[in-house]
C-alpha positions in Angstrom: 39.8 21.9 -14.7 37.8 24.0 -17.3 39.5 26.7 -19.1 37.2 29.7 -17.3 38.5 28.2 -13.7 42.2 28.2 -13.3 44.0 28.8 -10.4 47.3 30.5 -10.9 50.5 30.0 -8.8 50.0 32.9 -6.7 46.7 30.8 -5.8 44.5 33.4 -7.3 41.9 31.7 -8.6 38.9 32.4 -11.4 35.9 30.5 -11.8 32.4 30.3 -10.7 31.2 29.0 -7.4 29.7 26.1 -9.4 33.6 24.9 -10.2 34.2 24.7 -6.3 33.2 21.5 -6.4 35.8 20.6 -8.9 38.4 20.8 -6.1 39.3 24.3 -4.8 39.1 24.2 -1.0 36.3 27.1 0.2 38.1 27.1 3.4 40.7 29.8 3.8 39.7 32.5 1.1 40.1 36.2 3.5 39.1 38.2 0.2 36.8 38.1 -3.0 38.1 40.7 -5.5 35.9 42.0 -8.9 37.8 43.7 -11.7 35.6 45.5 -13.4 36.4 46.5 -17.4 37.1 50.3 -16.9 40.2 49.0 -14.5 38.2 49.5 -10.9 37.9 47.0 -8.5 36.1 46.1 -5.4 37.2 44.1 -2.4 34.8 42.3 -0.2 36.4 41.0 3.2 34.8 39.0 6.0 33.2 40.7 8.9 33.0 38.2 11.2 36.1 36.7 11.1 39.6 36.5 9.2 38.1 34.2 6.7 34.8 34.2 5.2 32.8 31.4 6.4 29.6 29.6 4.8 26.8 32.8 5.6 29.2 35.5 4.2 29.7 33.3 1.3 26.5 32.8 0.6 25.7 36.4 1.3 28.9 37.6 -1.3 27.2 35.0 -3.9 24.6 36.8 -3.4 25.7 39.9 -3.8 27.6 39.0 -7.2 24.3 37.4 -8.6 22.5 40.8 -8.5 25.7 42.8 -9.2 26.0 40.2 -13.4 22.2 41.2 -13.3 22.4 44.7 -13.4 25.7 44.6 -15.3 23.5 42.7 -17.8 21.0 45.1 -17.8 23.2 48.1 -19.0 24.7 46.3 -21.4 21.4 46.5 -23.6 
């Protein structure tokens, strides 16, 4: 697996949703967390259920895509 997607032994796992296909399971992930530089975090949970399923996904995916775009943006 690439060096920017590891999963460690506590199955925490880094990488972008690109590297799912490289063999992580999608199924069974209850929590998506962002560290941010200045220490805060943010913790997105399913609504519907105990474990997000292929909508919320896409929505969280979502979410992060515009959340690196304005990150992005105040970085210049």
């Amino acid at each position: 697996m690439a060096e920017e997607a590891r999963e460690r032994a506590d199955n925490e796992w880094e990488g972008t949703p690109l590297q799912m296909r490289s063999g992580l399971d999608p199924y069974g992930i209850k929590e998506i967390v962002i560290e941010f530089d200045t220490g805060d975090e943010e913790v997105l949970k399913p609504q519907i259920s105990e474990e997000f399923r292929s909508y919320e996904l896409h929505q969280a995916a979502t979410y992060l895509g515009i959340l690196s775009q304005q990150l992005r943006v105040h970085r210049k």
